[in-house]
C-alpha positions as CSV (number, residue, x, y, z in Angstrom):
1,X,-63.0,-38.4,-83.1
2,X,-60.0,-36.1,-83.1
3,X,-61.2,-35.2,-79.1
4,X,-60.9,-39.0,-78.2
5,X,-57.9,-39.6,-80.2
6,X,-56.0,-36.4,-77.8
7,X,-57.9,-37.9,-75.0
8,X,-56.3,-41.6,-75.6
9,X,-53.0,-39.9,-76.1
10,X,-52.7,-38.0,-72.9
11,X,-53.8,-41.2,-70.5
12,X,-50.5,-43.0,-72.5
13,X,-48.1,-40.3,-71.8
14,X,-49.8,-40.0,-68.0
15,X,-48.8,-43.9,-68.0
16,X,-45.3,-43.1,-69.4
17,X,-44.6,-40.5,-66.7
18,X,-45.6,-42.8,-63.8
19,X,-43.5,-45.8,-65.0
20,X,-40.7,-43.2,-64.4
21,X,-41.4,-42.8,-60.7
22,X,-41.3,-45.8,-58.6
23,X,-44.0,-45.8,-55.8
24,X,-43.1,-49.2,-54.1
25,X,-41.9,-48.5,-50.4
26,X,-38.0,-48.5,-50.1
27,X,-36.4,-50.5,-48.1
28,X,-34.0,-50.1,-45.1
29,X,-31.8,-52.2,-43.9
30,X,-32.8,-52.4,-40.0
31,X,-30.2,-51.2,-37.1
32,X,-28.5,-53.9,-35.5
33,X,-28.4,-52.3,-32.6
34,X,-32.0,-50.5,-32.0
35,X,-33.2,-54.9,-32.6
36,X,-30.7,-55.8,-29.9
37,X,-31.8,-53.1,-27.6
38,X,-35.8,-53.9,-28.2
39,X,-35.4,-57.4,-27.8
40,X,-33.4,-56.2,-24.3
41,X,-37.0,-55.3,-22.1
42,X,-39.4,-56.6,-19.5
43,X,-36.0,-58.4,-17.6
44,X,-35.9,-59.4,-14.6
45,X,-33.4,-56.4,-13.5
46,X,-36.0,-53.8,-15.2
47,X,-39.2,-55.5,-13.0
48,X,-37.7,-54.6,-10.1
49,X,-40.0,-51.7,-7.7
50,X,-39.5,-48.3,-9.1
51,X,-38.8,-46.7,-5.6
52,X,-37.6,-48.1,-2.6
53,X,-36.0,-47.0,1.0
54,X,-32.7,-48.5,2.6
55,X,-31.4,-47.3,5.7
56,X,-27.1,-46.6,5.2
57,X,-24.6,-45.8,7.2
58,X,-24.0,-42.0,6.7
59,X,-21.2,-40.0,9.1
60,X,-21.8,-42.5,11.5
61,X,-25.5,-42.2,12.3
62,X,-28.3,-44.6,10.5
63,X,-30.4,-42.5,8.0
64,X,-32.9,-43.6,6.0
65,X,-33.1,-42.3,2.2
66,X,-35.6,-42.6,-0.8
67,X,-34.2,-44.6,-4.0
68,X,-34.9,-44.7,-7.6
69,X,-34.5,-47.8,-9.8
70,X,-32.5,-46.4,-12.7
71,X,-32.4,-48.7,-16.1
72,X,-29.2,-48.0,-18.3
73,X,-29.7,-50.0,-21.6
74,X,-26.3,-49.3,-22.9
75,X,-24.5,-50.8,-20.5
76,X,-27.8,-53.2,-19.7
77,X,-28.1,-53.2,-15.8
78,X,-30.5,-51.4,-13.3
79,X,-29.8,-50.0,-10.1
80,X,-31.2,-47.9,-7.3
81,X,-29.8,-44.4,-6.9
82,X,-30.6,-42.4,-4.0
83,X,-32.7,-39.5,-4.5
84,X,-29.9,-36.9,-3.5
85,X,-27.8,-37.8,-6.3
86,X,-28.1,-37.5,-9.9
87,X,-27.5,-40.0,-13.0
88,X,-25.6,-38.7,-16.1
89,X,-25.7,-41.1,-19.3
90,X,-23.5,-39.9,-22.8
91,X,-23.1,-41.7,-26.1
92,X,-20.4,-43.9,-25.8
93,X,-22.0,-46.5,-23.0
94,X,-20.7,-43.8,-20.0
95,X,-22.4,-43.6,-17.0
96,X,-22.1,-40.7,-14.3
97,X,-23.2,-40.6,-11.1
98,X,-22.9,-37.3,-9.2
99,X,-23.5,-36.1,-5.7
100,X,-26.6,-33.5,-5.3
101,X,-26.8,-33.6,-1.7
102,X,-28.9,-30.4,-0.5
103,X,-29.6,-30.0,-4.2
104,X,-26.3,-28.9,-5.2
105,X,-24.4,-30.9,-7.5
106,X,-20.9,-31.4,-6.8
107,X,-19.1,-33.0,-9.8
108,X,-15.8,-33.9,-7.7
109,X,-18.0,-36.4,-5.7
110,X,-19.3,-38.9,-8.3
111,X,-18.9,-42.9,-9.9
112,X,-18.0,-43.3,-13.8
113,X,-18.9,-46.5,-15.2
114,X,-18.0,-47.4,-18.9
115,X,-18.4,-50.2,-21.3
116,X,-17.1,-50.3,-24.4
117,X,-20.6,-50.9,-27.1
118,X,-21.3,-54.6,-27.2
119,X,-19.7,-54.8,-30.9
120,X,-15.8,-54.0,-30.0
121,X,-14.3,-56.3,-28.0
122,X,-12.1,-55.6,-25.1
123,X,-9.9,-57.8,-22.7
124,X,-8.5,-56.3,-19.4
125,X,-5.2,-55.4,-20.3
126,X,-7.1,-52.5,-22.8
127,X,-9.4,-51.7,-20.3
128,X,-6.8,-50.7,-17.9
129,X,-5.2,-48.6,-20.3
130,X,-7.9,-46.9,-20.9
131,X,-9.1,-46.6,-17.4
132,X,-5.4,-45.0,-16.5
133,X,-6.1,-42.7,-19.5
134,X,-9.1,-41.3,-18.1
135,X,-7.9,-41.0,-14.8
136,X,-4.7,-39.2,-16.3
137,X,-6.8,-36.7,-18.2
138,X,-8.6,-35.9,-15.0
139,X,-5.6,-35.4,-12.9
140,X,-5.3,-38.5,-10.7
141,X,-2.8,-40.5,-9.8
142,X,-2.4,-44.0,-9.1
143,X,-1.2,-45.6,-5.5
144,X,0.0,-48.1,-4.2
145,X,-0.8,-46.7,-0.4
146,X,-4.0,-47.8,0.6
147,X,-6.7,-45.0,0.7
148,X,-9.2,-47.4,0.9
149,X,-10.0,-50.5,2.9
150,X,-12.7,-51.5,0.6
151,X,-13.5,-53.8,-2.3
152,X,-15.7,-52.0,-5.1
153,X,-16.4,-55.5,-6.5
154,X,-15.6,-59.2,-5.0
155,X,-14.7,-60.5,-8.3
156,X,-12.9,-57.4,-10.2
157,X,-10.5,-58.4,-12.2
158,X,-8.4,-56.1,-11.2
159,X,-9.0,-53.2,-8.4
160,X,-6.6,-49.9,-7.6
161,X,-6.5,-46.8,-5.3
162,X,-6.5,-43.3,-7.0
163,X,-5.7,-39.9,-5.1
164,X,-5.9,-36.2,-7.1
165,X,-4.0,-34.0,-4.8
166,X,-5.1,-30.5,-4.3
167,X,-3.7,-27.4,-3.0
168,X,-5.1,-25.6,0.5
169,X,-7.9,-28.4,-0.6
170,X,-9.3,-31.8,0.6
171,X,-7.9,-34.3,-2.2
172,X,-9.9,-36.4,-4.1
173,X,-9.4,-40.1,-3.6
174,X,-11.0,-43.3,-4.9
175,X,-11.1,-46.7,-6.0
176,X,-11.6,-48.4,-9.7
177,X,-12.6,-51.8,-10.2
178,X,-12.2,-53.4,-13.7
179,X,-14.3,-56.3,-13.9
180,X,-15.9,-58.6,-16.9
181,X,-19.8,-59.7,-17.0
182,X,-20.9,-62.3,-19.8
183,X,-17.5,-61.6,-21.4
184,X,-18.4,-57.4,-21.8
185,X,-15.2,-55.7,-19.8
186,X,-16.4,-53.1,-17.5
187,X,-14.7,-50.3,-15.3
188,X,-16.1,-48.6,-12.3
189,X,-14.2,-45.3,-11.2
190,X,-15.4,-44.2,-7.6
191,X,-13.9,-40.5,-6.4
192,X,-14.8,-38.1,-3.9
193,X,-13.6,-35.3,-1.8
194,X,-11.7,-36.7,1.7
195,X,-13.5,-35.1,3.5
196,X,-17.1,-35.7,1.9
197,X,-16.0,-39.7,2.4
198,X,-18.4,-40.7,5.5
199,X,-21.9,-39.0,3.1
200,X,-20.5,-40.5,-0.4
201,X,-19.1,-43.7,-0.2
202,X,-22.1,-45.2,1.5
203,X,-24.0,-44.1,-0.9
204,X,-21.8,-45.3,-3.8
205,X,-21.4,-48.4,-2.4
206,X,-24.8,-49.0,-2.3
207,X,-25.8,-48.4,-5.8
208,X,-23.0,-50.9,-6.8
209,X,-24.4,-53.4,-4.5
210,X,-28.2,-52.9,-6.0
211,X,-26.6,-53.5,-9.6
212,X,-28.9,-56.1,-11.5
213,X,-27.6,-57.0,-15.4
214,X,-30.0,-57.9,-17.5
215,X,-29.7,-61.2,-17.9
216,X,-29.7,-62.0,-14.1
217,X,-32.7,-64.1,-13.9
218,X,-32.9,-62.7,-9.8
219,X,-30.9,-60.6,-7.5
220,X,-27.6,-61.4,-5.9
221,X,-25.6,-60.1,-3.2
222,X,-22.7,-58.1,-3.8
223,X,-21.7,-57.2,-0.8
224,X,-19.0,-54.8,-0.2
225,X,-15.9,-55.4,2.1
């Protein structure tokens, strides 16, 4: 009797101690931001072929080059980059895009893209400020003479020439386009050596023309002037 009396007493305290611990899952408010970005997939822009060819321009001769669809989902376009450059992505919704012609990168010859995260809102008079900034910290200045007879984007809301000049060197010089798409401001910085202009620019302008944002239900032209 005394056994079963110790016995009934330990399976009480053992039912003490466990009310003490909760064993129900906790739970966690979901990110915002990883639903936004899973509910972003199977687009249009991202059903594009992986790989394609286009034949460019390039120091005045017609050469054909290999192209990989690249998918950003920060700043939520694709895009085909030619398989002698590489693509850079960082926290903060920047996008680099560097030269790597005979497999050597070359970080003076490159497009920056930037988009401020979908939650802060942004009008063009802040996105040329901090466009200028950027350009500022890198050592650029902005022109007024043309060093460019192109347009980056036909319906920027603003575009401007840049130059970085360099001593016993070829400067750098460049275009930005500031631009808005479905009311998210955008900038596009485009820089490169002179003298590296006839292999880049070709090749820049063509992964700006191949851009496809997500909710682009098919491709448009964006032809470059």
């Amino acid at each position: 009797m005394k056994k079963l009396s110790i016995f009934i007493l330990l399976i009480f305290i053992a039912f003490n101690v466990m009310a003490c611990f909760d064993f129900s899952p906790s739970y966690q408010e979901p990110d915002p931001n990883l639903i936004e970005k899973e509910k972003i997939k199977d687009t249009p822009s991202q059903k594009r072929a992986k790989l394609k060819n286009k034949t460019l321009k390039i120091a005045d001769q017609d050469t054909t080059l290999d192209f990989n669809l690249y998918d950003d989902s920060n700043l939520e376009f694709t895009t085909y980059i030619p398989q002698d450059m590489l693509a850079s992505s960082k926290e903060g919704d920047f996008l680099t895009i560097y030269a790597n012609f005979d497999n050597e990168k070359n970080k003076k010859a490159k497009i920056t893209f930037f988009s401020p995260i979908k939650t802060v809102s942004s009008n063009l008079e802040n996105m040329t400020k901090v466009a200028r900034d950027t350009l500022t910290e890198d050592g650029f200045d902005t022109t007024n003479q043309t060093v460019s007879d192109y347009i980056l984007i036909d319906d920027s809301d603003e575009e401007f020439d840049i130059i970085k000049r360099q001593e016993n060197k070829s400067d750098i010089i460049g275009r930005v386009s500031i631009f808005n798409h479905n009311e998210r401001m955008y900038y596009v910085i485009v820089s490169y050596p002179q003298n590296l202009e006839k292999q880049f620019l070709p090749r820049a302008k063509s992964i700006i023309n191949d851009i496809m944002f997500y909710d682009e239900q098919f491709e448009e032209s964006k032809n470059l002037r």
